[in-house]
C-alpha positions in Angstrom: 77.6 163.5 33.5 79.1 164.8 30.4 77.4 166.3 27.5 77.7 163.1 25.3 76.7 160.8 28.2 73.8 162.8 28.4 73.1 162.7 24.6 73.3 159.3 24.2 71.2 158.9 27.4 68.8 161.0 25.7 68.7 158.2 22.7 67.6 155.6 25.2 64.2 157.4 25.8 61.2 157.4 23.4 61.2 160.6 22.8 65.2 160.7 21.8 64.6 158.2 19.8 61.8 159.5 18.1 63.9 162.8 17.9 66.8 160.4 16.3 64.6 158.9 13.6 63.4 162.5 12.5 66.7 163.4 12.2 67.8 160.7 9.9 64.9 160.8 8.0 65.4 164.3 7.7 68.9 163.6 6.3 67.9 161.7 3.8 65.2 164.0 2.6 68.3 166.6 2.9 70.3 164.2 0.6 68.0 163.7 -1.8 66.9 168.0 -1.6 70.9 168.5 -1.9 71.1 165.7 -5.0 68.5 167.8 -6.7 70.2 171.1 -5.5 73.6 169.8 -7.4 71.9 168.8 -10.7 70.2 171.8 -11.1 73.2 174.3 -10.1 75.5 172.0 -12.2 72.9 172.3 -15.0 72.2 176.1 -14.6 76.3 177.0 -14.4 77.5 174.8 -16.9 75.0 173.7 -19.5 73.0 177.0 -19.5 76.3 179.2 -18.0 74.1 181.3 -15.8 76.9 183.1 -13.3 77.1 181.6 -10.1 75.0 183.3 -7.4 72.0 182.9 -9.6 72.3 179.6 -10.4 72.7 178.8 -6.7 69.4 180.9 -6.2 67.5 179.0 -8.3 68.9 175.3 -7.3 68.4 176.0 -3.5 65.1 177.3 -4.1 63.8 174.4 -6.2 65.5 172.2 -3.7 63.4 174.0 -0.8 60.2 173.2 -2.5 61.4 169.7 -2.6 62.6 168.7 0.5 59.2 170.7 2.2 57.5 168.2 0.7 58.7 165.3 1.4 59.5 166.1 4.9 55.9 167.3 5.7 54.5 163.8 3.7 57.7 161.8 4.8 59.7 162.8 8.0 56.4 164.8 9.8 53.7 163.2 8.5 51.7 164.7 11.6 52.5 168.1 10.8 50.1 167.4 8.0 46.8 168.1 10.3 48.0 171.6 10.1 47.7 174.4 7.4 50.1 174.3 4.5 50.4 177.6 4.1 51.6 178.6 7.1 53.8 175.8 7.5 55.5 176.4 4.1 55.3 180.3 5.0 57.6 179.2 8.4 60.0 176.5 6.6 60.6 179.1 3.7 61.6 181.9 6.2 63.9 179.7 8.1 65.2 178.2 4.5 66.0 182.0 3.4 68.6 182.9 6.6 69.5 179.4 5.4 69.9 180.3 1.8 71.9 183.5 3.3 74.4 181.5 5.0 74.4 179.0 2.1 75.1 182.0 -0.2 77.8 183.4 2.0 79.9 179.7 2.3 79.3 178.7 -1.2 80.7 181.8 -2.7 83.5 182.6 -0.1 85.0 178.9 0.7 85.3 178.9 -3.2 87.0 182.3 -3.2 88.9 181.5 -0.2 89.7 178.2 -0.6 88.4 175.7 -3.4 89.3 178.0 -6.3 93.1 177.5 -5.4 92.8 173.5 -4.8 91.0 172.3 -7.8 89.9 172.7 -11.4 86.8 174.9 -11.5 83.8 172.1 -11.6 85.7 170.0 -8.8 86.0 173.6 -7.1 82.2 175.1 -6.9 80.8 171.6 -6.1 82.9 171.3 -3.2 82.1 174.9 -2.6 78.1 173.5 -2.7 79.1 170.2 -0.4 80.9 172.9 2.2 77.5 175.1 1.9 75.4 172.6 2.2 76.7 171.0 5.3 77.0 173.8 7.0 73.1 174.5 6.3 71.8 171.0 7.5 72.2 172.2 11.5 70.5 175.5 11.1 67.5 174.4 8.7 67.1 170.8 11.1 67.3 172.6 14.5 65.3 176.0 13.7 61.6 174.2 11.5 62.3 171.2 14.4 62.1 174.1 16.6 59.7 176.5 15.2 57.9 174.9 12.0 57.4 171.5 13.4 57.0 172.5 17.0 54.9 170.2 19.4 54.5 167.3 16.8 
């Protein structure tokens, strides 16, 4: 059996599918966490022309707070019969290696790449898209691993 046999075998069972539906809803929480990212870095670097690394501080971390909470009301609604604190405590620590490797791709695929392809706006939000992708694995797989674990 090959390894997308098996994943798509996987989708046939409740618990797959279940596993499915968390994903996507977790995607569009994502979406909606990375929509709020955008406007706030584009905001923050442009409008109010704070440099770069802080400005993507401060957008990732307000988008953190944002998508916590809608995926503990929203994509985990069970996860809700356990304490807040801890939970937030868990998805904040995996959303900081997160922010780490969003930090390191937003700032070197512009340096590397972008900054040579496009006009400077056009450049750091595909810099943010290329970050942000890259992120959605880690934070899904490690708080469906470790902050939502057994729900």
């Amino acid at each position: 059996m090959t390894f997308l046999t098996a994943c798509l075998h996987g989708l046939r069972t409740p618990r797959g599918r279940r596993e499915l539906d968390r994903f996507l809803k977790f995607s569009v929480v994502g979406t909606w966490g990375f929509i709020v990212d955008f406007s706030v870095l584009n905001f923050l670097m442009f409008v109010a022309h704070f440099p770069a690394w802080l400005a993507n501080t401060c957008s990732f971390s307000i988008a953190v707070l944002n998508t916590f909470t809608f995926n503990r009301l929203w994509t985990v609604p069970e996860s809700r019969q356990r304490l807040v604190s801890r939970q937030l405590a868990q998805f904040f620590t995996v959303s900081l290696i997160g922010y780490a490797i969003n930090e390191i791709v937003f700032l070197s695929s512009h340096a590397l790449v972008w900054r040579y392809l496009l006009p400077a706006t056009f450049a750091w939000n595909l810099a943010k898209a290329t970050a942000s992708g890259v992120g959605l694995f880690w934070n899904f797989s490690v708080n469906r691993l470790w902050t939502w674990r057994g729900l």
